[in-house]
C-alpha positions in Angstrom: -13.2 -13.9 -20.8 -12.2 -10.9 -19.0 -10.7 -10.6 -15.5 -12.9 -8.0 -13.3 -11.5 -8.9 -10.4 -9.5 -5.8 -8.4 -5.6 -6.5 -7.8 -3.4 -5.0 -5.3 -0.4 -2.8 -6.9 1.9 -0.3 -5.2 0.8 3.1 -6.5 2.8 4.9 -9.4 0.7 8.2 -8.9 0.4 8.6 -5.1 3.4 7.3 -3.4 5.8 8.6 -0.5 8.3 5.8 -0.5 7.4 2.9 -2.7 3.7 3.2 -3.0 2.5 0.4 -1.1 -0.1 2.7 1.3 -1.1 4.6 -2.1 -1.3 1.3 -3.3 -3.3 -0.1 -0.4 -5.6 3.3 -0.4 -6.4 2.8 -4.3 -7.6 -1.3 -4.1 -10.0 -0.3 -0.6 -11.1 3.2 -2.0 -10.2 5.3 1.0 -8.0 8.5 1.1 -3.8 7.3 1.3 -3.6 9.6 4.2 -5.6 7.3 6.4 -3.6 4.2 5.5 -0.7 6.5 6.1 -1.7 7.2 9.5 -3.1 3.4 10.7 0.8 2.5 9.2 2.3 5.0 11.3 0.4 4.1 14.3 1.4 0.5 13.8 5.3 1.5 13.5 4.5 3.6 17.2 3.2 0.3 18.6 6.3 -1.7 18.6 7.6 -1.5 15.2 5.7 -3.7 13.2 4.8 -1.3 11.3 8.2 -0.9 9.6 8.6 -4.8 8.8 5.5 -4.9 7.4 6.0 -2.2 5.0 9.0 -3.2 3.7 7.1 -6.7 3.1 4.6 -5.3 1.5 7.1 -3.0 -0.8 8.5 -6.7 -1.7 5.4 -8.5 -2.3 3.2 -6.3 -3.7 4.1 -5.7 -7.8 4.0 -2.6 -9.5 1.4 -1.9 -12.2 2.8 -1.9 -15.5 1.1 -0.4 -17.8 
């Protein structure tokens, strides 16, 4: 049986830091740039933003392969 569902990975191909907005960008098909700037806003509004990524950069696996 094959698995069409869509899984989250941090992007290999467009990535900044560890490719979690790239990553983010890819599974919701929207340009990285805007996930880039809701992230940044977020980090502006009390810095969630930063705690969040670096979550995210833990809990979301690279693709392999």
């Amino acid at each position: 049986m094959e698995d069409n569902q869509k899984k989250l990975y941090r992007s290999d191909t467009d990535k900044m830091l560890c490719g979690v907005c790239g990553g983010i960008a890819e599974y919701f098909n929207v340009d990285a740039t805007l996930i880039r700037l809701l992230w940044a806003l977020l980090t502006c509004m009390g810095g969630a933003g930063i705690i969040a990524y670096i979550i995210a950069a833990v809990i979301i696996p690279r693709r392999l392969g």
